[in-house]
N, C-alpha and C positions, 0 to 999 in steps of 0.2 A: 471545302475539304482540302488539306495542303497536297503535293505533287507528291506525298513521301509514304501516305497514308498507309497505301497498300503493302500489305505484311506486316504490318505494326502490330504487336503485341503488349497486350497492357495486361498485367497482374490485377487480380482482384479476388476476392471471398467470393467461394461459390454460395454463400449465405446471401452475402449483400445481393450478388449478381442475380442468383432467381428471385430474391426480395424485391429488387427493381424491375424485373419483367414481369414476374405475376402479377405487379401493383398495376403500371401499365395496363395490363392484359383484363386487371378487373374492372380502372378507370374505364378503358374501353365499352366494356359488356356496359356498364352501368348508365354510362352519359351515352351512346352511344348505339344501342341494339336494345334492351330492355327496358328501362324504362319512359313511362310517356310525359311530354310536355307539359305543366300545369295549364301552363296557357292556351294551346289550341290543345291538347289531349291525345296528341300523334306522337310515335315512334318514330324516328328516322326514315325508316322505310315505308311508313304509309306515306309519310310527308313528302317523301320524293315521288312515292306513287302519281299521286294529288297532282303535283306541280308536274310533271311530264306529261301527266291527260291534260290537264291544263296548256301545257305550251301544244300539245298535238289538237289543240282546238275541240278539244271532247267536251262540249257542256252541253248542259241536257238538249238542248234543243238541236243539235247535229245530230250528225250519224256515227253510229257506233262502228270501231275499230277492232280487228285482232287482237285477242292480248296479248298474242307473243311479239306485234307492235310496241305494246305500252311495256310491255318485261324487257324486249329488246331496251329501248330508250332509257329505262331506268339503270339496269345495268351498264349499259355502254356510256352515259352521261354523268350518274349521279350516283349508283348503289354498286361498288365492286363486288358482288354475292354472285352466290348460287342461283339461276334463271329460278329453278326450284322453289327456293323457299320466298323469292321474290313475289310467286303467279300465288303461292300457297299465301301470302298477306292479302292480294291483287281479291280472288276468290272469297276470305272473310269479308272484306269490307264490304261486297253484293250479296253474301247471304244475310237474308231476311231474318232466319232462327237464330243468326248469330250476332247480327249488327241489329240494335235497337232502331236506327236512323241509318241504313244504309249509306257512304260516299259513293258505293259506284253501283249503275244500274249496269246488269247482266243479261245477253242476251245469248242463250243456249245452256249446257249441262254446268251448272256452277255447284252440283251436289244437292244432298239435301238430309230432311232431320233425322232419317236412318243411320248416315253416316258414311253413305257411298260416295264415291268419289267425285268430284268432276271432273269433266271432260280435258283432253289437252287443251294445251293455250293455243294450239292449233286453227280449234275445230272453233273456239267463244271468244264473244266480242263483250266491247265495255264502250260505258259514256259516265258523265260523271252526273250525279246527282245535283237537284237546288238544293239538299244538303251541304256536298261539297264545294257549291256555287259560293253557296253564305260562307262558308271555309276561307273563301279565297276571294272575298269584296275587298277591294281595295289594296288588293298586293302591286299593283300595278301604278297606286298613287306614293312611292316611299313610303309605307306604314310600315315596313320590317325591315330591318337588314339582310343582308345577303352576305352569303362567302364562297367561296372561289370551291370548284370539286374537287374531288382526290390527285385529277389531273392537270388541274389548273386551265383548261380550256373552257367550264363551263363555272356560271353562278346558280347558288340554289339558295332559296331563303333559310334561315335561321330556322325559325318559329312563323308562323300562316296568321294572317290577321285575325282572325278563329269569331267573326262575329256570333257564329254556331258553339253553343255551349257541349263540346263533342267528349270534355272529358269526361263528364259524369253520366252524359247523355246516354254514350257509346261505351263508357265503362274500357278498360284494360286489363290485361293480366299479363306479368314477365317475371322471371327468377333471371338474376345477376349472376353477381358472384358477390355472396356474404347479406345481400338483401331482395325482397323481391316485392313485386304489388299487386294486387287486385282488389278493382273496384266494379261493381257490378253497374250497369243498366241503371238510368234513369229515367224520369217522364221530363221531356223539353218545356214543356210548359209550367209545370212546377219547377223547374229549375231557373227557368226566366221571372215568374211571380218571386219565387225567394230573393234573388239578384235586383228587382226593381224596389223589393221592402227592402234590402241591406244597404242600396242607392239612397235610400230615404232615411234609414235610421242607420249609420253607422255602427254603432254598439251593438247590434242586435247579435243575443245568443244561440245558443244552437236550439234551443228549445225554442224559441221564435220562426226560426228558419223552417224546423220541421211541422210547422201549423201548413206552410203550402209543400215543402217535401214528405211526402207520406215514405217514401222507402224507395229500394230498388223497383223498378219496373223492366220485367224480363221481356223480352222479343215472344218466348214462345209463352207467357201469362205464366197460370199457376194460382198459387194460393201462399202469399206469405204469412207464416205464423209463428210468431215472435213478439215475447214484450216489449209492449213501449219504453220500459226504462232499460232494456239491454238498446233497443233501435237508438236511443237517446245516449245513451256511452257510448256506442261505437263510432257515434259520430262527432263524437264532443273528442274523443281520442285517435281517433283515425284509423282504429284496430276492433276487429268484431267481427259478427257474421251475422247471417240469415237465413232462417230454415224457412224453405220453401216446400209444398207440395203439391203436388194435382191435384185438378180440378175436375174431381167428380161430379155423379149426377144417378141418383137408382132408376131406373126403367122397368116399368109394371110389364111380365109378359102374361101368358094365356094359364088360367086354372091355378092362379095365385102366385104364379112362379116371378122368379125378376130376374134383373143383374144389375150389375155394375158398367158404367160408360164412361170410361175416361176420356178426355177432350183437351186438356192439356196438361204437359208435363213439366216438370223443372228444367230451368235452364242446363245445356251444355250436355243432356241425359242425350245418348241416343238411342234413337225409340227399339233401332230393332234388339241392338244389347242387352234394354231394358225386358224384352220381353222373353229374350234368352234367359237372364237371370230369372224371370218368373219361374218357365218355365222348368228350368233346374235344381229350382228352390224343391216346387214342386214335384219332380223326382226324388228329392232327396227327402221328401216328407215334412220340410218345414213350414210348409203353408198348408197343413189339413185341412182348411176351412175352405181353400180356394179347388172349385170344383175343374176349370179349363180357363184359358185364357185365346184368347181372337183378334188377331189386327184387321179391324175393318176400314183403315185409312185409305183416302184420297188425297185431294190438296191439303183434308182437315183431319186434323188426327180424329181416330177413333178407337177406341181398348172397349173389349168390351172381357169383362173380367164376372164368370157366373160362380157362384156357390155352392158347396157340394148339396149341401141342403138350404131349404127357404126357411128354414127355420135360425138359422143366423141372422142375427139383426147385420145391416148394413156398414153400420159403424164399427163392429167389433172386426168384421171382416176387413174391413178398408185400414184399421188401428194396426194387426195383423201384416197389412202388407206394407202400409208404410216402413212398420220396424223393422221389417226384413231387405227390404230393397230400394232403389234410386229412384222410386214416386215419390220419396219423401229425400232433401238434400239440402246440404247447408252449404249456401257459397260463401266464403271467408271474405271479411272488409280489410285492408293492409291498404291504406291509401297514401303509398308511400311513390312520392313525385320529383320529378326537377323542376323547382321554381326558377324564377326570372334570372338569376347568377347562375343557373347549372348546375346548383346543389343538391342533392336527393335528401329527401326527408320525407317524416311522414305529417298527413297535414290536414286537421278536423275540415268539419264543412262549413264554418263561415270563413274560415281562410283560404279554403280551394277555389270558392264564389270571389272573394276580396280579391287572389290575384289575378282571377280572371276579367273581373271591371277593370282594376289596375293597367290589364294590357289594353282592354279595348278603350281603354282613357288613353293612354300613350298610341295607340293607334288613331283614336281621332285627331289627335295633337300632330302628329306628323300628315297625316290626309292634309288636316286644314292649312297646315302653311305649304305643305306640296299645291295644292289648290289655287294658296293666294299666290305663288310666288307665279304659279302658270298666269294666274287671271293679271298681276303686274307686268308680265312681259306681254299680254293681250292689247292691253290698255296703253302700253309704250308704242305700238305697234296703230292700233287704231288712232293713237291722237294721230301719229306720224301721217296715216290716211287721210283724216279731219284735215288737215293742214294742207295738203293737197288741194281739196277742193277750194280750199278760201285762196289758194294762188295757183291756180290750174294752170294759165297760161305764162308764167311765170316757170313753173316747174318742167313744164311742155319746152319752153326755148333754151333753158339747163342743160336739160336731158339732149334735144336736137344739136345745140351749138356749140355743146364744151367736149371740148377732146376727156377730161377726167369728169364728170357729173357727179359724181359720190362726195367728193372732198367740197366741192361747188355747191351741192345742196345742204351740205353738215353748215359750212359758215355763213350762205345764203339766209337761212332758218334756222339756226340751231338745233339741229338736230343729232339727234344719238347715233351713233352706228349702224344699232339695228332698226332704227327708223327711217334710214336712208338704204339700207339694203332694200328693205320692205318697200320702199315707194320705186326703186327701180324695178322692182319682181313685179310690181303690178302691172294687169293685162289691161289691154287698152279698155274692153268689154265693161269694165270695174270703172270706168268714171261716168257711167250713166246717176242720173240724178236720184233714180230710185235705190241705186246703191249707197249713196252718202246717209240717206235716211236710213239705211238700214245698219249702215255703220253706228251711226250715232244712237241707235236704239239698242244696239247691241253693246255700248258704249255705257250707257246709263244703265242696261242691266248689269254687266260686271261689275260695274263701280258699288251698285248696291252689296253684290252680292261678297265682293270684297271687303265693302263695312260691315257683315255683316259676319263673315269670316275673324276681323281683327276683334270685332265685340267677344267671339265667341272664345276666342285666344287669349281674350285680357280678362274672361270672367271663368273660375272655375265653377259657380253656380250653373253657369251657363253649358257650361263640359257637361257634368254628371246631367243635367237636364235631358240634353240630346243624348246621353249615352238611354238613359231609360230609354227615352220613343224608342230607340234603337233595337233595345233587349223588347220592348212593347211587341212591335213588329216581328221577329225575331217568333215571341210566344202566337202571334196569330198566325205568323201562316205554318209554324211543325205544332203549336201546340192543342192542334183540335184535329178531328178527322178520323180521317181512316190510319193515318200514320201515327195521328197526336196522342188519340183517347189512350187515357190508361188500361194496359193490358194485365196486369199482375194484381188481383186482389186484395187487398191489404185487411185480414182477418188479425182476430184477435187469437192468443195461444188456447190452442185448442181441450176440451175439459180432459180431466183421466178419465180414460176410459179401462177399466178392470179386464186386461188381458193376463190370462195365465199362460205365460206361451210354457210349460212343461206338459199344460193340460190339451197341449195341440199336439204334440210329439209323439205319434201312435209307440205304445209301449212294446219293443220285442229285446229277447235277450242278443245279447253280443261278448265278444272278447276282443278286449284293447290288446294289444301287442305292444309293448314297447322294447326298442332293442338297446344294447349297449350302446350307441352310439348317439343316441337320444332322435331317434326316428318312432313315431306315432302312428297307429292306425287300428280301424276296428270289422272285424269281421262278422258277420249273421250266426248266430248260436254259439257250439261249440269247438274245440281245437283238436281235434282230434289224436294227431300226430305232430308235438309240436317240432318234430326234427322235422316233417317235410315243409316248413314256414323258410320263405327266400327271402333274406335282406341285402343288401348290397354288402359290394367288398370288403373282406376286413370288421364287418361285421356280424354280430352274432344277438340272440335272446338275450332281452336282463329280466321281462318279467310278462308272465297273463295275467289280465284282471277282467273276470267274466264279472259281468255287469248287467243293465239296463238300458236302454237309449235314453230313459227318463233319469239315470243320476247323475248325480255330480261325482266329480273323480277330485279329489284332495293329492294336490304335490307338494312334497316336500324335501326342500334344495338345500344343497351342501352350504349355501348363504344364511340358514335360516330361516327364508323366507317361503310363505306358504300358497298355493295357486290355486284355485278351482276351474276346471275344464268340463264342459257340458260334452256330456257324452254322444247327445245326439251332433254335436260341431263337428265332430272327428273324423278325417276322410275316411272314407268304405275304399276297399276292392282288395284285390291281391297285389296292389301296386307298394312300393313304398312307401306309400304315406306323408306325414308333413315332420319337418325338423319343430319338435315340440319348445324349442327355442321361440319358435314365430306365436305360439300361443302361452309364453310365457317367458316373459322376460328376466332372461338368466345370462351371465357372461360367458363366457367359452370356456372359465378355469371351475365353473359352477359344476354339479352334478345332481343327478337326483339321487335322494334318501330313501323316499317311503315314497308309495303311491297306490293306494286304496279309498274307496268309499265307505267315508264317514259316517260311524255310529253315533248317531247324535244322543242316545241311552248312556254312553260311557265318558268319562274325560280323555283325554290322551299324554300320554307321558312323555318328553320332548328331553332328549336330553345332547349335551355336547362331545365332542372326541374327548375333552379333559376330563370329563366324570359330571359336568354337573347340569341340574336340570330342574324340571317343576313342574306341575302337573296345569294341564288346559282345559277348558270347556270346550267342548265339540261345536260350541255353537262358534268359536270363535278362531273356527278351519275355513271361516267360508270366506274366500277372496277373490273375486268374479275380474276385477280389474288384471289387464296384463301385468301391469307392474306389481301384481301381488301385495302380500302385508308380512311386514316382519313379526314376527314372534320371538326364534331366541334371538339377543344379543350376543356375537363372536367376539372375542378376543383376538389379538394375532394371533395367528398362528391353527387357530379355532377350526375346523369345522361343524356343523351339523349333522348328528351320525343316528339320531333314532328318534323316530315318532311313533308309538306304538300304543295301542288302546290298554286301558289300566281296570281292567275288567279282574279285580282280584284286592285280595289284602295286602299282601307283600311284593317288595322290590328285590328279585334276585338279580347281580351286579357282580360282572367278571373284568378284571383288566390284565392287559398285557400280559403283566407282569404274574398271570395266573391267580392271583387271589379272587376269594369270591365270599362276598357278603350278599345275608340277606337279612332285611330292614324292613317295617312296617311302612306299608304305602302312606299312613294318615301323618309320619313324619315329612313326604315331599307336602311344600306350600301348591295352593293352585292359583295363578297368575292369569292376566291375559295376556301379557308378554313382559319377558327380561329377560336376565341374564342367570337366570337361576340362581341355585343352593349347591354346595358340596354333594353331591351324593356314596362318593366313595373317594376317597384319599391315595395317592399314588405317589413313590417314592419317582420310578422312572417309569417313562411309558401315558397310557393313556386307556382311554375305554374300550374294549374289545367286543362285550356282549349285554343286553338286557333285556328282562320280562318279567313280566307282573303275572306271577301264581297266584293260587289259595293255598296256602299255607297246610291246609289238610289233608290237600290232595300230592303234595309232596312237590319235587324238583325232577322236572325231566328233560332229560337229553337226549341226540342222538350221536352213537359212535358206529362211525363204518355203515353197515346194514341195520345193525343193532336199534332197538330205543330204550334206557335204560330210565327208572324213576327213584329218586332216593326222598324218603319217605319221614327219616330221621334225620332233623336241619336245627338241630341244638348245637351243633357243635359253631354252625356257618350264622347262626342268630347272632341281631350284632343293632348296633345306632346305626344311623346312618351316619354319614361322614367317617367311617372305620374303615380301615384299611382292608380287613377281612382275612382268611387264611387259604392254604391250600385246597384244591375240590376234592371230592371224593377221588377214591380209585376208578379208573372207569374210564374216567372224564376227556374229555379229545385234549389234544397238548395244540390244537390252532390259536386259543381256546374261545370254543364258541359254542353256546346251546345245540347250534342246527335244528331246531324247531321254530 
């Protein structure tokens, strides 16, 4: 930096200028905090983790240490973070529910699958796992590179020689900025048989690979149920998911009675939430079938979930709860990685397997000449020894008589530097005759094992050979046992099972309240007084709609577009309720139209601000999805301003501009959606008012207090698409029906 630097002011676009920090800022997040290595399957911060128990001599067979030792060391050496979120990674990697293959063993409060906390970094200790062991074989022979820390006093490796297949094993999950990843839990030993077949056949597909990868395997089991040809794209693409569920079991009790015993749950659920939400459901009536619910855990989970009656089959009840709550959960595949350059992408599973041989290839390859080059300088050293002995007293009157002895025995024997170093550092003890023999035997083993080394270096047959034994080993000691066995079931998708969930939803009446301001909610019977109903500030009533808990409520948006809301979803109480935004996806400039339950007996009339419209079948109001269904087509400028039941002959039809026709219903066409017909023609202005009479029963309005019906509409008869005349006398000048 020049001596001038300071105060320098440099011009620049404040465009450019946050364009180049936030880029920065998300490079950062991405290579650097969120996501994980393809190669060993660690984030920056487990990896430093790793490597400082590792240098504090934490392997499993030691004694466990403090962790706010290992959190000190990592922050102060190698991770500039928060102690915090440092003890918070420190903590996953020892839970068991959470880590498929634990790196670190835990000793004291490390949490657990309710979701309580653990203990300070205070009070618990750590060691590292023969997980984290196999993580870190051979870091110590040059198999990775290293680079310098933040502070430039210490070195920390790149990437861990990862003989442990930890990425898919241990699974990830991180949000960047702009991309993020999760990959679930695998079984080590299916992951090393896949890796030893793709050793063997290169080309091998992912349909191949998945004959020994069955799927995610969770830490806390479950039950995955899911097609094979969705499990089979997700992996072939790198993007997918997996519905998992619990692992039930029915238990006969006394006089015919039973229950339900849950024994494992999906991953990442916790139990005690889990059982809040039962329990809430069933406050709110959505689980009628479900009689109590009981945590009867110890170390082992236990749900024991009874039925209100035994006259429930097992299955419809367990169907029931699944769809309502997080016994049943789908963890997302996004197997979006840095490979070996430090690129993020996303990366099916014979290629997440390929660069993981890749590295432990490149990691044997630097082992083996770190190896030979040590066992060369052995061998330099030992002949230097050999030589010795065959001129002992020779080398003995060197050493006694020469004022310089080093240079004296380099040109005496020719010897190397460091073979004359070597013979002067020798203790006198070392020229006993049993030691030459042992030299020499130690001499013809290196030699072997050095040719045996350059074989393996000059044959790549010979590389991928030992890389299998390697992964072989690797799959016997994680892929069996008590840590190995597969925990997570691998079921097929489960049959339909014919639930009515309206036919669970005890039937009582209610009134929806919706206010101006588009807040929702519903109350037990009737309204009594709706001026004493409290909404928040600035806000006021736009509508009751007394109803059912068993119906559906039809919305319809100033976009056109149509919603169905179940009635029994709708928060209760006298609180404010939910912004119906959140159960209907509308934009802020959107409003609502119409909002009543649909007469499936009548069609409905749908018509625009400009005049024009078409008649609908009821059946085709029903739109369950948030994002709704469009029905009318808008123009600029457009809104959607009526939807109204067509229970009648004729179309009475007032605009703006005062004119009012009335037209034969059987002229509107009836569509399932567009953009409509003319229904009344307007010089200026737009649609103000519409209803569908009987023609017999006459035109009725209200004025002021008044309700007035005109009886004689010869005069206002007319086609559709006509402009129409003046209303009767009478008639409000807003102008609007008001019925």
């Amino acid at each position: 930096m020049p001596d001038d630097f300071a105060g320098h002011i440099e011009d620049t676009h404040l465009k450019d200028a946050l364009s180049e920090r936030y880029l920065a800022y998300a490079l950062s997040t991405i290579m650097s905090r969120s996501l994980p290595d393809v190669r060993d399957g660690l984030k920056p911060v487990h990896r430093r983790l790793i490597y400082a128990m590792h240098q504090l001599r934490l392997d499993p067979t030691a004694g466990f240490k403090k962790c706010a030792r290992v959190v000190g060391d990592v922050i102060g050496k190698y991770h500039p973070h928060g102690d915090a979120s440092v003890y918070d990674a420190l903590v996953r990697l020892a839970q068991d529910f959470a880590a498929r293959y634990p790196l670190v063993e835990g000793q004291g409060n490390f949490g657990n699958i309710d979701g309580d906390n653990p203990a300070a970094m205070r009070y618990t200790e750590a060691r590292l796992t023969e997980v984290a062991r196999a993580m870190l074989t051979g870091i110590d022979d040059d198999t990775v590179d290293f680079n310098k820390t933040y502070d430039g006093e210490e070195s920390e490796p790149v990437v861990l020689p990862g003989a442990f297949p930890n990425l898919l094993a241990n699974g990830s999950a991180g949000i960047a900025v702009g991309m993020a990843t999760s990959i679930p839990p695998h079984n080590a030993g299916e992951i090393c048989s896949a890796a030893i077949h793709l050793i063997a056949n290169p080309g091998a597909s992912t349909a191949d690979l998945l004959q020994f990868i069955k799927g995610p395997d969770f830490p806390t089991g479950g039950t995955m149920v899911e097609e094979q040809s969705a499990i089979q794209s997700a992996y072939e693409t790198g993007r997918g998911g997996f519905r998992v569920r619990a692992k039930w079991e029915k238990e006969a009790g006394k006089h015919g009675t039973w229950h339900i015993v849950v024994t494992e749950i999906p991953y990442q659920v916790q139990k005690a939430k889990l059982i809040e939400q039962i329990a809430q459901l069933m406050e709110d009536k959505k689980l009628p079938l479900l009689g109590d619910v009981r945590d009867e855990s110890s170390d082992i989970i236990r749900l024991v979930l009874e039925p209100k009656t035994r006259g429930v089959e097992p299955e419809v009840l367990m169907e029931t709860i699944f769809r309502a709550t997080a016994l049943e959960s789908r963890f997302p595949l996004n197997m979006n990685v840095l490979d070996a350059t430090r690129t993020p992408r996303v990366m099916p599973l014979p290629e997440i397997l390929r660069s993981w041989l890749d590295h432990r290839h490149e990691v044997l390859v630097r082992r083996s000449k770190h190896q030979l080059a040590a066992i060369e300088r052995r061998l330099e050293i030992l002949e230097g020894y050999l030589l010795v002995y065959l001129n002992l007293d020779e080398v003995i009157r060197i050493i006694r008589e020469e004022d310089q002895p080093k240079p004296r025995l380099i040109e005496r024997f020719t010897l190397t530097d460091t073979q004359a170093e070597a013979i002067l550092n020798m203790r006198l003890r070392s020229l006993r005759r049993l030691e030459e023999m042992e030299l020499r035997k130690e001499h013809r083993s290196l030699s072997r094992e050095g040719k045996d080394l350059r074989a393996l270096l000059a044959s790549e047959k010979l590389r991928w050979t030992r890389i299998s034994e390697e992964v072989g080993k690797i799959r016997d000691q994680f892929g069996s046992g008590k840590l190995g066995d597969r925990r997570t079931v691998v079921g097929s998708a489960p049959a339909p099972v014919d639930v009515s969930t309206d036919a669970f939803v005890e039937r009582e009446a209610i009134t929806v309240i919706l206010s101006e301001k588009g807040w929702i909610r519903a109350v037990k019977g009737s309204v009594a007084d709706p001026a004493e109903l409290k909404f928040k500030e600035g806000d006021k009533l736009k509508m009751l709609l007394p109803c059912f808990t068993t119906d559906r409520l039809t919305l319809f948006a100033t976009n056109g577009r149509v919603f169905t809301l179940k009635a029994a979803d709708l928060p209760r109480g006298r609180g404010d309720g939910m912004a119906v935004r959140l159960l209907a996806e509308m934009a802020n400039e959107d409003d609502i139209t119409a909002f009543f339950v649909a007469n499936e007996a009548v069609p409905y009339l749908l018509a625009s601000s400009s005049g024009r419209g078409f008649l609908l079948p009821a059946v085709e109001l029903i739109a369950e999805r948030r994002t709704g269904k469009q029905l009318l087509n808008l123009r600029p400028g457009e809104k959607a301003a009526f939807c109204i039941p067509a229970d009648g002959d004729h179309v009475a039809i007032i605009g703006e501009n005062r004119r009012l026709l009335v037209f034969p219903l059987n002229q509107v066409p009836e569509l399932a959606k567009g953009a409509g017909v003319i229904l009344q023609r307007y010089k200026d202005g737009g649609l103000s008012d519409l209803k569908v009479i009987r023609i017999a029963d006459g035109l009725t309005w209200r004025w002021g207090e008044r309700v007035r019906t005109e009886t004689s509409l010869r005069e206002w008869l007319g086609e559709r698409a006509q402009a129409g005349r003046m209303p009767p006398s009478g008639f409000p000048r807003t102008p609007k029906f008001g019925l």
